[in-house]
Backbone as XML, in Angstrom:
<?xml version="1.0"?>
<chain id="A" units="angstrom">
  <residue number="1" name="UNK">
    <atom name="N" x="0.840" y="-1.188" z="0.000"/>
    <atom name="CA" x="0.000" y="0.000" z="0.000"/>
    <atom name="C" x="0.879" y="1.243" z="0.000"/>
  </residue>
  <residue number="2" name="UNK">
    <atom name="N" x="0.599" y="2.286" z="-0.628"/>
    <atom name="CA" x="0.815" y="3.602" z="-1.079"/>
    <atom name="C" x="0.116" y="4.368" z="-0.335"/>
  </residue>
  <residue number="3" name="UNK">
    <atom name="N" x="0.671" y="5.025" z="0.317"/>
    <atom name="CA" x="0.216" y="7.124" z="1.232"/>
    <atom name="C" x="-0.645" y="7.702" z="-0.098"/>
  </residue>
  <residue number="4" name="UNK">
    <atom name="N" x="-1.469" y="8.575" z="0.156"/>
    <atom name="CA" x="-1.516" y="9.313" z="-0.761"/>
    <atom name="C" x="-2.166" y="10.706" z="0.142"/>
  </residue>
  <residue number="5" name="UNK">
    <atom name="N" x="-2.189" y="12.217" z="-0.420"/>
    <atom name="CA" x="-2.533" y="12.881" z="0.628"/>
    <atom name="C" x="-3.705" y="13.287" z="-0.314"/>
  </residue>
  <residue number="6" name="UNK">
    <atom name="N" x="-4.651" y="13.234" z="0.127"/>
    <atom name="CA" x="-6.162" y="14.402" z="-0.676"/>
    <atom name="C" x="-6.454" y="15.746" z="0.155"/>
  </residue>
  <residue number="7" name="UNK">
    <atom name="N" x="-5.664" y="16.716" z="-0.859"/>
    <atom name="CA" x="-5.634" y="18.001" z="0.200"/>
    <atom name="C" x="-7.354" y="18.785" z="-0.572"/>
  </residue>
  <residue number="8" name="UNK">
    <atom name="N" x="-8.190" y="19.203" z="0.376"/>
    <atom name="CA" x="-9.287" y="19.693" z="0.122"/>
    <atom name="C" x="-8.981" y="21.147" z="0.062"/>
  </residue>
  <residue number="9" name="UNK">
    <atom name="N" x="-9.758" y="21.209" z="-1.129"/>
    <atom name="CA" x="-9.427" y="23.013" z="-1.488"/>
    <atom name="C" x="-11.163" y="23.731" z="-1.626"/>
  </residue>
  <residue number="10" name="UNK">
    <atom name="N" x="-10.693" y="25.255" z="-1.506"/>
    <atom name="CA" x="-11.622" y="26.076" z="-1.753"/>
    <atom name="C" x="-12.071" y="25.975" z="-0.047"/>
  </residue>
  <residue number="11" name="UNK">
    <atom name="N" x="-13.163" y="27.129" z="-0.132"/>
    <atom name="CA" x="-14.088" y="26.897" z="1.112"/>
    <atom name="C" x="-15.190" y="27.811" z="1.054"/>
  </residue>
  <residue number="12" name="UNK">
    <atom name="N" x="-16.444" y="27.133" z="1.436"/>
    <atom name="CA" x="-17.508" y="27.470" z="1.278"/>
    <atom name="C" x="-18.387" y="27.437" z="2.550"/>
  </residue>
  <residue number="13" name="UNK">
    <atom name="N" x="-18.928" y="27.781" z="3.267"/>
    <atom name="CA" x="-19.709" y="27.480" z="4.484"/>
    <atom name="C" x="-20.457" y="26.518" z="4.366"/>
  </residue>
  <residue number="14" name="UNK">
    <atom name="N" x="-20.196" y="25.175" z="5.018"/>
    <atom name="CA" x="-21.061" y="23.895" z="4.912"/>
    <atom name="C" x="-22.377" y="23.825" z="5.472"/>
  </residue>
  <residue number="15" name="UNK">
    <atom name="N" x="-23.217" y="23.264" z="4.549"/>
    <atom name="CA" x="-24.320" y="22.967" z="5.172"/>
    <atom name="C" x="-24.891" y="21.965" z="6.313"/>
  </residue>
  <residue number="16" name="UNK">
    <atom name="N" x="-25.806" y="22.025" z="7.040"/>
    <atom name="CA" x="-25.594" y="20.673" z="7.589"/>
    <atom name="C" x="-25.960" y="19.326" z="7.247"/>
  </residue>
  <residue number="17" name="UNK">
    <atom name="N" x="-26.457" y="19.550" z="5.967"/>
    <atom name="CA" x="-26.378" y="18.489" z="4.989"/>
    <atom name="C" x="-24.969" y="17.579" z="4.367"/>
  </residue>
  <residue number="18" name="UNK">
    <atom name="N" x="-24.316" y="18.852" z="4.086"/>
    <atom name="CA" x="-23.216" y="18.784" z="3.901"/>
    <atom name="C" x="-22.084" y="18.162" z="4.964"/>
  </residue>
  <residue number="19" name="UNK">
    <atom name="N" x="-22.194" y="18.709" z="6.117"/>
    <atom name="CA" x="-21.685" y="18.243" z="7.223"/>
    <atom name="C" x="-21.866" y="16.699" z="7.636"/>
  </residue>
  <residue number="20" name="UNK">
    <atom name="N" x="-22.822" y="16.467" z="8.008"/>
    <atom name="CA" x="-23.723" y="15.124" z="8.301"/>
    <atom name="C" x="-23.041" y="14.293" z="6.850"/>
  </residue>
  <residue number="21" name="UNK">
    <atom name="N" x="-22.946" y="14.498" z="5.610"/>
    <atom name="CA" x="-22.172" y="13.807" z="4.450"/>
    <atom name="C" x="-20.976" y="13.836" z="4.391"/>
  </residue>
  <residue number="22" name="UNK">
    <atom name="N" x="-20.270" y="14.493" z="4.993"/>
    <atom name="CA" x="-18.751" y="14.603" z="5.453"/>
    <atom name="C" x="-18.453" y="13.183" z="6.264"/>
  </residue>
  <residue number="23" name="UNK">
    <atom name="N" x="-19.203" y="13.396" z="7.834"/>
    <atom name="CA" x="-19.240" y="12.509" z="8.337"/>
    <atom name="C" x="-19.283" y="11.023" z="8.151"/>
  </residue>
  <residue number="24" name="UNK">
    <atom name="N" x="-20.334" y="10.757" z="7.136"/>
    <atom name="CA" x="-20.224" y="9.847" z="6.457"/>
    <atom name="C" x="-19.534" y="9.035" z="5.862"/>
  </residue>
  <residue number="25" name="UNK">
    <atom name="N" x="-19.144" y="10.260" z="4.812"/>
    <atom name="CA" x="-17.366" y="9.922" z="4.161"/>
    <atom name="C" x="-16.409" y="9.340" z="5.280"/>
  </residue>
  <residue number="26" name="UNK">
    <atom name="N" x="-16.267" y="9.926" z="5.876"/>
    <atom name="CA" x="-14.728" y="9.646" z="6.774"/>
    <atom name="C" x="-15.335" y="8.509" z="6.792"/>
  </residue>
  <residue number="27" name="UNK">
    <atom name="N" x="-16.269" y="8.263" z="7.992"/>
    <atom name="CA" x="-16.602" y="6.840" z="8.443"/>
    <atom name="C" x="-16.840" y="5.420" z="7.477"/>
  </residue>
  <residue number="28" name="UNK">
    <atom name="N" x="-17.228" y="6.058" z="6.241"/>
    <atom name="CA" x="-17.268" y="4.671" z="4.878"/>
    <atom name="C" x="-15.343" y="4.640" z="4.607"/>
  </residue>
  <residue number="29" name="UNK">
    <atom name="N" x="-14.327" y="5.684" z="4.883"/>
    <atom name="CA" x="-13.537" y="5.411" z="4.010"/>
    <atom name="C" x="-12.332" y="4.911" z="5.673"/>
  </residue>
  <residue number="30" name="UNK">
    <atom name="N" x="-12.731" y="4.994" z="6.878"/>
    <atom name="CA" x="-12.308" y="4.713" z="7.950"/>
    <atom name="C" x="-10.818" y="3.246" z="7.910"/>
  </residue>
  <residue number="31" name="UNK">
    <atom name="N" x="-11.005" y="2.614" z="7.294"/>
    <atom name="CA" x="-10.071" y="1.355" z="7.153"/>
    <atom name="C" x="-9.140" y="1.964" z="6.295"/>
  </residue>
  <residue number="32" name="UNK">
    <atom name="N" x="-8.799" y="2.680" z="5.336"/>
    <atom name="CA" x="-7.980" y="3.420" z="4.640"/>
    <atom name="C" x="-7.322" y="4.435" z="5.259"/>
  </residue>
  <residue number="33" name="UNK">
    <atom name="N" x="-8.253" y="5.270" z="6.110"/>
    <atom name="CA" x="-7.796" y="6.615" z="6.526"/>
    <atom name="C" x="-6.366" y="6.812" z="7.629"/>
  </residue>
  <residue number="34" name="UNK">
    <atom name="N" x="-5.026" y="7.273" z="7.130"/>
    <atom name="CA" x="-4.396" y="7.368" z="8.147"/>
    <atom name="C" x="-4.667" y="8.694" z="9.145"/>
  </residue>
  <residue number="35" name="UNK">
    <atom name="N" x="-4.838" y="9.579" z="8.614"/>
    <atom name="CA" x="-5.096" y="10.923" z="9.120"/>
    <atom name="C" x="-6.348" y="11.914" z="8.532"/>
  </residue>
  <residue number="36" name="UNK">
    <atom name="N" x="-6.936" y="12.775" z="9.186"/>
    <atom name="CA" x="-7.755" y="13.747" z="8.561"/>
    <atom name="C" x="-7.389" y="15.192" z="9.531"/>
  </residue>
  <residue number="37" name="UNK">
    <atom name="N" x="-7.482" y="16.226" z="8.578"/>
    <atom name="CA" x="-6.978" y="17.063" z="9.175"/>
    <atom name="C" x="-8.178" y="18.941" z="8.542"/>
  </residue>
  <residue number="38" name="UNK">
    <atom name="N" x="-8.524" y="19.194" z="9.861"/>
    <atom name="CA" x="-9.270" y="20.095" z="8.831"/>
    <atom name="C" x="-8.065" y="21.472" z="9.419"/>
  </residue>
  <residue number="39" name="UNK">
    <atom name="N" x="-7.866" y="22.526" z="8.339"/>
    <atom name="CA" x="-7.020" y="24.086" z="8.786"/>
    <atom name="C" x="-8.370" y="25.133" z="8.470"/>
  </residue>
  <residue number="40" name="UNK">
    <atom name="N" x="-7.686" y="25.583" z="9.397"/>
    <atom name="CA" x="-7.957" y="27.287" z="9.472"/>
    <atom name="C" x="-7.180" y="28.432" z="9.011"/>
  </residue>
  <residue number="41" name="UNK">
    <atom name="N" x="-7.259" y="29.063" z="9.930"/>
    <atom name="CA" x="-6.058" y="30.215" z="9.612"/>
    <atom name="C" x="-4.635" y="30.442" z="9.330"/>
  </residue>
  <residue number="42" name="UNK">
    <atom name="N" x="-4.328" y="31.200" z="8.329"/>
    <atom name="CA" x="-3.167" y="30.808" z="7.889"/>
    <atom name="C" x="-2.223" y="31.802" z="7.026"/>
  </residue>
  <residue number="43" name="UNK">
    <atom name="N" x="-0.866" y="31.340" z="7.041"/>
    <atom name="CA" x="0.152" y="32.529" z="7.027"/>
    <atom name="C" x="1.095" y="31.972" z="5.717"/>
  </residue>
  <residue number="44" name="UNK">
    <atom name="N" x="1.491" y="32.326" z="4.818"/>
    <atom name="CA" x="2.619" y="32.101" z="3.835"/>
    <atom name="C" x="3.774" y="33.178" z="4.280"/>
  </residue>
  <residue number="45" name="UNK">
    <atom name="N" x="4.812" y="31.545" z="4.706"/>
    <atom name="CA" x="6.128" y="32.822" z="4.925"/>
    <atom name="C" x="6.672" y="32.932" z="3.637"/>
  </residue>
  <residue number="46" name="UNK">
    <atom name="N" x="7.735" y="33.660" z="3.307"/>
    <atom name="CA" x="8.821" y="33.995" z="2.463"/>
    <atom name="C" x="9.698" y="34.299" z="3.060"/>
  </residue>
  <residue number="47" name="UNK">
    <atom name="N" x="10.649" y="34.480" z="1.572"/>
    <atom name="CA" x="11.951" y="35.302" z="2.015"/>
    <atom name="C" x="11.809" y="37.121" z="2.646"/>
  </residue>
  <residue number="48" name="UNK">
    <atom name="N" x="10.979" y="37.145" z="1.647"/>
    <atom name="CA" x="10.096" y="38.709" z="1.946"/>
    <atom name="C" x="9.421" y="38.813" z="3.252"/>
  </residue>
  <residue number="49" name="UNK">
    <atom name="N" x="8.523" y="38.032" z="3.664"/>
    <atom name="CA" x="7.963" y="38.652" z="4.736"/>
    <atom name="C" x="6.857" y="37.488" z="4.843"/>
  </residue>
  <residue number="50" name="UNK">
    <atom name="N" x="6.404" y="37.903" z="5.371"/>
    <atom name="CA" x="4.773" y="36.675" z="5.586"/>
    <atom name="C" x="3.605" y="37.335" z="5.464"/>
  </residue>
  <residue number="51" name="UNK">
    <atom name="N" x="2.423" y="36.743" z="4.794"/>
    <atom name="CA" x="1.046" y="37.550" z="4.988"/>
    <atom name="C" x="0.287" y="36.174" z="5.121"/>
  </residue>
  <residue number="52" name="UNK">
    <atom name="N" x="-1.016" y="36.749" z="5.389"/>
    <atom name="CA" x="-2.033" y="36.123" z="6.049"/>
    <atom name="C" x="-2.894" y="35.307" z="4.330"/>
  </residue>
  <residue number="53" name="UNK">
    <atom name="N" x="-3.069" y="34.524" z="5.070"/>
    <atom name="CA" x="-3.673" y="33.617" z="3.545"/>
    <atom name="C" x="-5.373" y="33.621" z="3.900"/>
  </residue>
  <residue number="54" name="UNK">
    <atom name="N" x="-6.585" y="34.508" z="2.998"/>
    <atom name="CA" x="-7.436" y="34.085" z="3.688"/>
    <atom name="C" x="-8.293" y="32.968" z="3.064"/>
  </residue>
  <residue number="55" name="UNK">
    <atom name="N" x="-9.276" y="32.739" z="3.559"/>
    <atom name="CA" x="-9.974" y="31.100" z="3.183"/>
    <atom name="C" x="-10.673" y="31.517" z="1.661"/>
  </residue>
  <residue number="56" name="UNK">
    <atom name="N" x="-10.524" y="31.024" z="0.694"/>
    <atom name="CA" x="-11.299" y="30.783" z="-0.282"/>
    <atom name="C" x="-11.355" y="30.122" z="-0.842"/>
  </residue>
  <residue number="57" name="UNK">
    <atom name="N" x="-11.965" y="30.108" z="-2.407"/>
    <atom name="CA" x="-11.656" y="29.052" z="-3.307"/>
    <atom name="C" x="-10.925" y="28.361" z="-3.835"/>
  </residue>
  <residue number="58" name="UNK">
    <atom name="N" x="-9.455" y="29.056" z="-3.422"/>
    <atom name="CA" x="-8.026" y="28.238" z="-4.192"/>
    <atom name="C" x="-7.430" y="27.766" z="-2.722"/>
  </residue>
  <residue number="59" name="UNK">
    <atom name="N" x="-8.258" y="28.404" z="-1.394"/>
    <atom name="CA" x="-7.495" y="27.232" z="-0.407"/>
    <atom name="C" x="-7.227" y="26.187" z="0.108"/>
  </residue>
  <residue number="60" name="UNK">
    <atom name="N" x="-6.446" y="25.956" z="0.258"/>
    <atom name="CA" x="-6.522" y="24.516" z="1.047"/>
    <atom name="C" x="-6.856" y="24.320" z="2.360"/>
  </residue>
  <residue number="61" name="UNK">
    <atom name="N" x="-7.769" y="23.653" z="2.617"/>
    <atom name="CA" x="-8.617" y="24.142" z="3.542"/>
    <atom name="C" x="-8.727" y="23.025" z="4.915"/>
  </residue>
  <residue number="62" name="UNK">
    <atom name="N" x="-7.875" y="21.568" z="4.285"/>
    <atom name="CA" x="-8.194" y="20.519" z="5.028"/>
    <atom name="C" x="-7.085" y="19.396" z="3.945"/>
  </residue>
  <residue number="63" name="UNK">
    <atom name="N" x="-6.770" y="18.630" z="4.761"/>
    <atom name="CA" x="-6.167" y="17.147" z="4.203"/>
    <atom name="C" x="-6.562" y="15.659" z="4.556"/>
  </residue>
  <residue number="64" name="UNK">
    <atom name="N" x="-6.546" y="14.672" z="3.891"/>
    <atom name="CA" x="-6.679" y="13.472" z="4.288"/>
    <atom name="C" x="-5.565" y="12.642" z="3.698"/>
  </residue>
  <residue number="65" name="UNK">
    <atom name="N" x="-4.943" y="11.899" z="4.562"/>
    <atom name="CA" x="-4.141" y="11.164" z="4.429"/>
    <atom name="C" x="-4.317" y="9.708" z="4.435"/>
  </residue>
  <residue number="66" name="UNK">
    <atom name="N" x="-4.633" y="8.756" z="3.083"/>
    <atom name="CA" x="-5.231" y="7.745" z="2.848"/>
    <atom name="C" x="-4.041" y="6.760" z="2.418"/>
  </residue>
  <residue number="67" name="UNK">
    <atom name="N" x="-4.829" y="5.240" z="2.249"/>
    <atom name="CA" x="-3.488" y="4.367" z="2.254"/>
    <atom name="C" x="-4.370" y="4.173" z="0.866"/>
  </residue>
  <residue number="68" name="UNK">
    <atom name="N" x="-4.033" y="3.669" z="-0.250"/>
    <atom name="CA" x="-4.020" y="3.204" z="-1.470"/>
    <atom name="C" x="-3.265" y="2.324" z="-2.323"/>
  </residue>
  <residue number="69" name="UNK">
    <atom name="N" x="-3.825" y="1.505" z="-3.150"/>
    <atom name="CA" x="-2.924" y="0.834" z="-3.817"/>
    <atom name="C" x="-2.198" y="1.413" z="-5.150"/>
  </residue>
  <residue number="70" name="UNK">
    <atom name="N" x="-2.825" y="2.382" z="-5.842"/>
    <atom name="CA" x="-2.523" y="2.962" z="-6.451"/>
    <atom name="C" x="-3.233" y="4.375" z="-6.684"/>
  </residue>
  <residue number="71" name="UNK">
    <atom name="N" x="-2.322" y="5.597" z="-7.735"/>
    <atom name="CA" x="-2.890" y="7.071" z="-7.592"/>
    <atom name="C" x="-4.588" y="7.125" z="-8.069"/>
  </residue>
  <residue number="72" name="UNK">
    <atom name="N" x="-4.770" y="5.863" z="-8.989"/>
    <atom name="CA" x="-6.228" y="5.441" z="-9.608"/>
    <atom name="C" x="-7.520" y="5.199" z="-8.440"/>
  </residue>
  <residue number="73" name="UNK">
    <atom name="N" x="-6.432" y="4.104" z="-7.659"/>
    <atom name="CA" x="-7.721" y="4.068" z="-6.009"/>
    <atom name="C" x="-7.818" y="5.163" z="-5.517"/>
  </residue>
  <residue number="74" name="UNK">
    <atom name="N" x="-6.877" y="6.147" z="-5.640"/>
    <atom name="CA" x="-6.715" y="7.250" z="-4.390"/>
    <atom name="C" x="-8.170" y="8.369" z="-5.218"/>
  </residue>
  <residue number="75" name="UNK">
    <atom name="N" x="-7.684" y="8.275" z="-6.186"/>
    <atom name="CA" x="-8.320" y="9.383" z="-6.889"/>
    <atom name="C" x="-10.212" y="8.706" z="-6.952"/>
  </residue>
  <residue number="76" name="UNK">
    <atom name="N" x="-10.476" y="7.497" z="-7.327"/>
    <atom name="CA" x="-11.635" y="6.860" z="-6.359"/>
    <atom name="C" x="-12.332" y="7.054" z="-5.154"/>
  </residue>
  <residue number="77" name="UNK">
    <atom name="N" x="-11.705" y="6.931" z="-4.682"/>
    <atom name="CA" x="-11.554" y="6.994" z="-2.776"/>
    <atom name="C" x="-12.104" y="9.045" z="-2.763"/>
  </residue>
  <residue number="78" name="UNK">
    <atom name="N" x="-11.439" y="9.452" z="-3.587"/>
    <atom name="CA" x="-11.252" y="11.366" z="-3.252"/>
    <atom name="C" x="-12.996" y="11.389" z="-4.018"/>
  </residue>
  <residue number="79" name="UNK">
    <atom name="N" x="-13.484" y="10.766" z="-5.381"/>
    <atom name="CA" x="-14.268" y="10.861" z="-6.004"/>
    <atom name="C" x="-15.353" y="10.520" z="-5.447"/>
  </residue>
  <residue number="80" name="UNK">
    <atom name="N" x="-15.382" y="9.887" z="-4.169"/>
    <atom name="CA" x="-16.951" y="9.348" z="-3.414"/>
    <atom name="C" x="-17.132" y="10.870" z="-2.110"/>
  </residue>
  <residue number="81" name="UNK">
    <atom name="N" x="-16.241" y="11.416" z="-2.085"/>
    <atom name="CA" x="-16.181" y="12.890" z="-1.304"/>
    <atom name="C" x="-17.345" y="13.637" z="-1.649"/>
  </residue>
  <residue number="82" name="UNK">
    <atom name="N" x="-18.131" y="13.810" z="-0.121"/>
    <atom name="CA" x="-18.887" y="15.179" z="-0.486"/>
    <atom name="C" x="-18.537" y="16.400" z="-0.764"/>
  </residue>
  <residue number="83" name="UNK">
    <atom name="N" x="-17.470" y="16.384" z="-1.195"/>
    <atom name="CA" x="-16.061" y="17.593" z="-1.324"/>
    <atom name="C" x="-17.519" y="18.930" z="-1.761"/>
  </residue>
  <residue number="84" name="UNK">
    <atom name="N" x="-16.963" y="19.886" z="-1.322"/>
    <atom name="CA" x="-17.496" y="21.685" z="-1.868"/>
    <atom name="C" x="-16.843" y="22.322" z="-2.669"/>
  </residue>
  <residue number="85" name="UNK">
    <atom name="N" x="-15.901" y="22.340" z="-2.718"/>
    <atom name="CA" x="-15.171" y="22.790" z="-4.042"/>
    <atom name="C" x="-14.340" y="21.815" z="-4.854"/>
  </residue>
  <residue number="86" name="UNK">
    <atom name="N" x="-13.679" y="21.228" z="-4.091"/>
    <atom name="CA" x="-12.227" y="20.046" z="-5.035"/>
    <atom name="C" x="-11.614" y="19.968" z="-4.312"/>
  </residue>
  <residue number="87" name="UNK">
    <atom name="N" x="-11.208" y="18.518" z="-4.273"/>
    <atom name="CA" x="-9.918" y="17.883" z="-3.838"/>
    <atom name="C" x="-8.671" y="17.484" z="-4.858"/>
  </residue>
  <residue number="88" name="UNK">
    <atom name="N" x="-7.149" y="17.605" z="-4.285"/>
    <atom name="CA" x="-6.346" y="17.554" z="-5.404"/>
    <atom name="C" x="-5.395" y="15.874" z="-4.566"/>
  </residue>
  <residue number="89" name="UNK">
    <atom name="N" x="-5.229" y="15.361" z="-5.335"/>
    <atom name="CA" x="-5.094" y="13.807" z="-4.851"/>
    <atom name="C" x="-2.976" y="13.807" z="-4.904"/>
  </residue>
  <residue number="90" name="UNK">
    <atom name="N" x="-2.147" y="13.706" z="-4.221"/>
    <atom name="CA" x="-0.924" y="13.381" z="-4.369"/>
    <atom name="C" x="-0.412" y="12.246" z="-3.777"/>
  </residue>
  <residue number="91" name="UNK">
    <atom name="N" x="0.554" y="11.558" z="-4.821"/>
    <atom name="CA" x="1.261" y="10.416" z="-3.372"/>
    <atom name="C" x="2.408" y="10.895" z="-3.144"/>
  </residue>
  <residue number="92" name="UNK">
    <atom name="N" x="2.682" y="10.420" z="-1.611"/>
    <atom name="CA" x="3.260" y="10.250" z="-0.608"/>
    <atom name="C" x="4.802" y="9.685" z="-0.944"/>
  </residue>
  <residue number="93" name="UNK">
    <atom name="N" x="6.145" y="10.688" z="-0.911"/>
    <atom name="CA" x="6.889" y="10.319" z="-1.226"/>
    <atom name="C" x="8.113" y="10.190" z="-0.294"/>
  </residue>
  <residue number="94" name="UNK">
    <atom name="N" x="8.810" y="8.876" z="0.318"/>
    <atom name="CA" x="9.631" y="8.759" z="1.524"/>
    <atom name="C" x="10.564" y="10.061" z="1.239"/>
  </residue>
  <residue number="95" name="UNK">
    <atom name="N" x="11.333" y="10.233" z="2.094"/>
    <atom name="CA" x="12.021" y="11.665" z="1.877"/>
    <atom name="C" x="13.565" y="11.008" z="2.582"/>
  </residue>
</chain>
């Protein structure tokens, strides 16, 4: 098995429809899941200086860290998501 990370982007205020289907997700994809991680607030440093990143549509807003057999399952696995904007699917590379 293969890491793969599904970082969730954009952000939209969830419904509790939406919410309650979140829930869901995790719990159907639970035997896979190594981690879930939701962010908030947030800062991009540089060499320059740092500013404040605020939440929108190109953010990343949350991650899940799934085990997979390949980038095809992972991207499966991301595709049963009640996702709100998009998820972007990467694997996991030892360092």
């Amino acid at each position: 098995m293969k890491k793969f990370v599904l970082l969730h982007v954009g952000f939209k205020t969830p419904t509790p429809e939406i919410m309650e289907a979140w829930g869901k997700w995790f719990e159907s994809i639970g035997d896979k899941t190594v981690d879930n991680v939701g962010l908030g607030a947030a800062r991009e440093i540089t060499r320059d200086g740092s500013k404040e990143l605020p939440l929108g549509l190109d953010s990343i807003t949350g991650y899940s860290i799934i085990n997979a057999e390949d980038i095809d399952e992972a991207e499966k696995i991301a595709q049963t998501c009640p996702f709100i904007t998009g998820i972007r699917v990467y694997e996991v590379r030892s360092m």
